[in-house]
C-alpha positions as CSV (number, residue, x, y, z in Angstrom):
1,X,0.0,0.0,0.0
2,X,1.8,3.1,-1.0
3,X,0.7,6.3,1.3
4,X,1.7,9.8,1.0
5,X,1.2,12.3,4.0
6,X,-1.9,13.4,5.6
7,X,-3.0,16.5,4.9
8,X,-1.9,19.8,7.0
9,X,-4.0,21.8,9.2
10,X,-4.1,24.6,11.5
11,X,-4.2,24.7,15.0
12,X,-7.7,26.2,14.7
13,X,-8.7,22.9,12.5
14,X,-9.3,24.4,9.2
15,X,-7.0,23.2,5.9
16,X,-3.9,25.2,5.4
17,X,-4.0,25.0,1.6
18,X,-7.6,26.0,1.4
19,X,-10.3,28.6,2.4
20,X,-13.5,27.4,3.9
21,X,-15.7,28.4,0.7
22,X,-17.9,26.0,-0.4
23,X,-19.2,25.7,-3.8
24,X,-22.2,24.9,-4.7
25,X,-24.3,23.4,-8.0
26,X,-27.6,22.5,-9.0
27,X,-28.2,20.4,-11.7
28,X,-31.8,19.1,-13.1
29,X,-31.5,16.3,-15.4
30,X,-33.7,15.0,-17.7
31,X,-32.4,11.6,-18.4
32,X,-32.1,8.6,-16.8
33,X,-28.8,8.3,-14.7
34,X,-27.1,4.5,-14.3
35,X,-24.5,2.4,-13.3
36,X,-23.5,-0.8,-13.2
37,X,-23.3,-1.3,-9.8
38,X,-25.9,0.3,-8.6
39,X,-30.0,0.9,-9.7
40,X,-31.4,3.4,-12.2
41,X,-33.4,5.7,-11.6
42,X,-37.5,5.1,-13.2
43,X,-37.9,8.6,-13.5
44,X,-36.0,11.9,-14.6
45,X,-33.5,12.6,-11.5
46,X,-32.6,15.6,-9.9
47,X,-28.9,16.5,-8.6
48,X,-27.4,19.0,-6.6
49,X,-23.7,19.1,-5.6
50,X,-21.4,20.5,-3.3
51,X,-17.3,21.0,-3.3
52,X,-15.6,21.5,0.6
53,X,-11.7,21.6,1.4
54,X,-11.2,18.3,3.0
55,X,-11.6,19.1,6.8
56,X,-13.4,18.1,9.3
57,X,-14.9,21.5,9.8
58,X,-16.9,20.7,6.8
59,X,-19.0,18.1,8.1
60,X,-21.5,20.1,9.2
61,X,-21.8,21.7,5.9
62,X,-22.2,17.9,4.2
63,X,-24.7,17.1,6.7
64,X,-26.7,19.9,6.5
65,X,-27.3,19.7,2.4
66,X,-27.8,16.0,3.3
67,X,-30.9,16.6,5.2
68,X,-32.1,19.7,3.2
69,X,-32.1,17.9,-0.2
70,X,-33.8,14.6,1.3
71,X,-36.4,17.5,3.4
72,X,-37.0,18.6,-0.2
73,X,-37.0,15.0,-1.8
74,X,-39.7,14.1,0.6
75,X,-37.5,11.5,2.1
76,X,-38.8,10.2,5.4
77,X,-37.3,11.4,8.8
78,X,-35.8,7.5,8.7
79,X,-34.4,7.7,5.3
80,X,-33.0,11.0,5.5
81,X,-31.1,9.6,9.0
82,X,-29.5,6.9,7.0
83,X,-27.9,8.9,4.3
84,X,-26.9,11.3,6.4
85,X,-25.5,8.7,8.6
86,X,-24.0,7.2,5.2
87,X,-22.7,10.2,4.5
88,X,-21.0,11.4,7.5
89,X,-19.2,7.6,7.5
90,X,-17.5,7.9,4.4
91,X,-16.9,12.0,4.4
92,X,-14.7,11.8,7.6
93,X,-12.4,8.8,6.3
94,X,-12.2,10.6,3.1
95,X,-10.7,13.7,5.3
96,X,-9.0,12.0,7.7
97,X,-7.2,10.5,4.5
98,X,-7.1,13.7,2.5
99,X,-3.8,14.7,0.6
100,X,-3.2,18.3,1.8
101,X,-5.1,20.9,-0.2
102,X,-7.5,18.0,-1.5
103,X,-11.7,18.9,-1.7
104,X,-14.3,16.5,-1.0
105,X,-16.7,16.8,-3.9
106,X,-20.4,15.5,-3.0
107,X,-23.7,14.7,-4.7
108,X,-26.7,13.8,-4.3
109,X,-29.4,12.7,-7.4
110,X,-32.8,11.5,-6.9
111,X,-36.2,11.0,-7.5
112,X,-39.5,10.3,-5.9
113,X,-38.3,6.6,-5.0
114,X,-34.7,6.9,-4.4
115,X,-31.4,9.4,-3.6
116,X,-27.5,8.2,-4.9
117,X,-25.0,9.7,-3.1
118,X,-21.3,10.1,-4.8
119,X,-18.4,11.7,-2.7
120,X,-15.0,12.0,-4.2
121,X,-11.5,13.1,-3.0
122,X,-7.9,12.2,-3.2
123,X,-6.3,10.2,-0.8
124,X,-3.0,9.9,0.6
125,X,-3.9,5.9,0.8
126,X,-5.3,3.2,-1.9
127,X,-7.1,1.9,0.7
128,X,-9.0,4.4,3.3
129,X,-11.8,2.2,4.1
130,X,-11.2,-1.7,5.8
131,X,-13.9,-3.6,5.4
132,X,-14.1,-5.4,8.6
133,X,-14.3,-1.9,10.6
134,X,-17.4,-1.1,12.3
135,X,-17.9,1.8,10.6
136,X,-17.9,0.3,7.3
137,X,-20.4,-2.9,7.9
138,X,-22.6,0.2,9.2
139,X,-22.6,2.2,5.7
140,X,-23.6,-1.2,3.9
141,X,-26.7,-1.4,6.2
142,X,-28.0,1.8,6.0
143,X,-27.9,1.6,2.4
144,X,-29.0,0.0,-0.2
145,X,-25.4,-0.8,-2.2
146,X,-22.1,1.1,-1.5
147,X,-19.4,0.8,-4.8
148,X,-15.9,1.9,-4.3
149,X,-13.4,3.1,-7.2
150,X,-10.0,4.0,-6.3
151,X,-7.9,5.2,-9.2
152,X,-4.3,4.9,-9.7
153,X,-1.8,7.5,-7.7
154,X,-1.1,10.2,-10.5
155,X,2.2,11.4,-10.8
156,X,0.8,14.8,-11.8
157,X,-0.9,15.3,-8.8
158,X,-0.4,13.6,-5.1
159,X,-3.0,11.0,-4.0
160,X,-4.9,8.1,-5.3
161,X,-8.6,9.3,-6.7
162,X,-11.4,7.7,-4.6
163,X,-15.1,7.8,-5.0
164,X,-17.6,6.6,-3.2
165,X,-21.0,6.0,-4.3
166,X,-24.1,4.7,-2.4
167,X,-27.7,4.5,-3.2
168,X,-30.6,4.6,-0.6
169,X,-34.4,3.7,-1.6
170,X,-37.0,6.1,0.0
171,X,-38.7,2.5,0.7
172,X,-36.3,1.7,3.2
173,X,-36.1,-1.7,1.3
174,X,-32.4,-2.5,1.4
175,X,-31.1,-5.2,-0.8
């Protein structure tokens, strides 16, 4: 496993390399969104994303659009819990594991019957989630599927690539 170093921060816990600006997009789609690894959506999907510096101060900015776009999905108070939940799981290892200066890119698409989550960084590690962790048998029973894609460390840029995508149905059916 090849690592690089964590990333910096200040004694007042916000990234060196970055300002605490978040920015913000809303996109409406009109067409069906898929994957292999995870379900389509049955009707035309809305998305909204966010982009944070990767630090912890910045969970309560992920949580917050978390529970405002399932509030406006009209996700119930249970659904909305687990992708938040969801959410917060796989934000902090992906900040904990952060190169320095590195974002945490976040977004969430639904529909009436179901909300995908994707949250992307770089890593200074390949591997930032162990599967027999508690915290990671707890994101796959909140939701519905989890997928994982770690791209090759880039010599242009420090860090391995890592997304993270998970898919909740409003149903609360998981399987």
């Amino acid at each position: 496993m090849t690592e690089l170093p964590p990333a910096q921060h200040t004694r007042n816990g916000k990234s060196s390399a970055r300002s605490a600006t978040a920015a913000l997009r809303l996109v409406h789609s009109d067409t069906q969104r898929s994957s292999p690894a995870l379900p389509e959506f049955t009707s035309p999907a809305t998305s909204i994303g966010i982009r944070v510096p990767a630090g912890l101060t910045q969970l309560t900015m992920l949580r917050a659009l978390a529970e405002t776009v399932c509030l406006i999905a009209d996700f119930t108070i249970d659904a909305a819990t687990d992708i938040r939940v969801a959410l917060d799981e796989v934000a902090t290892t992906l900040m904990l594991t952060a190169v320095p200066g590195a974002e945490i890119e976040c977004e969430f698409t639904y529909d009436e019957r179901a909300m995908t989550v994707r949250v992307a960084s770089v890593s200074h590690t390949a591997t930032p989630f162990d599967e027999r962790e508690f915290g990671w048998n707890m994101l796959h029973a909140l939701t519905d599927s989890v997928r994982t894609i770690t791209q090759p460390c880039d010599t242009g840029a420090p860090g391995f690539p890592i997304e993270v995508t998970f898919h909740r149905s409003q149903d609360g059916l998981h399987g």
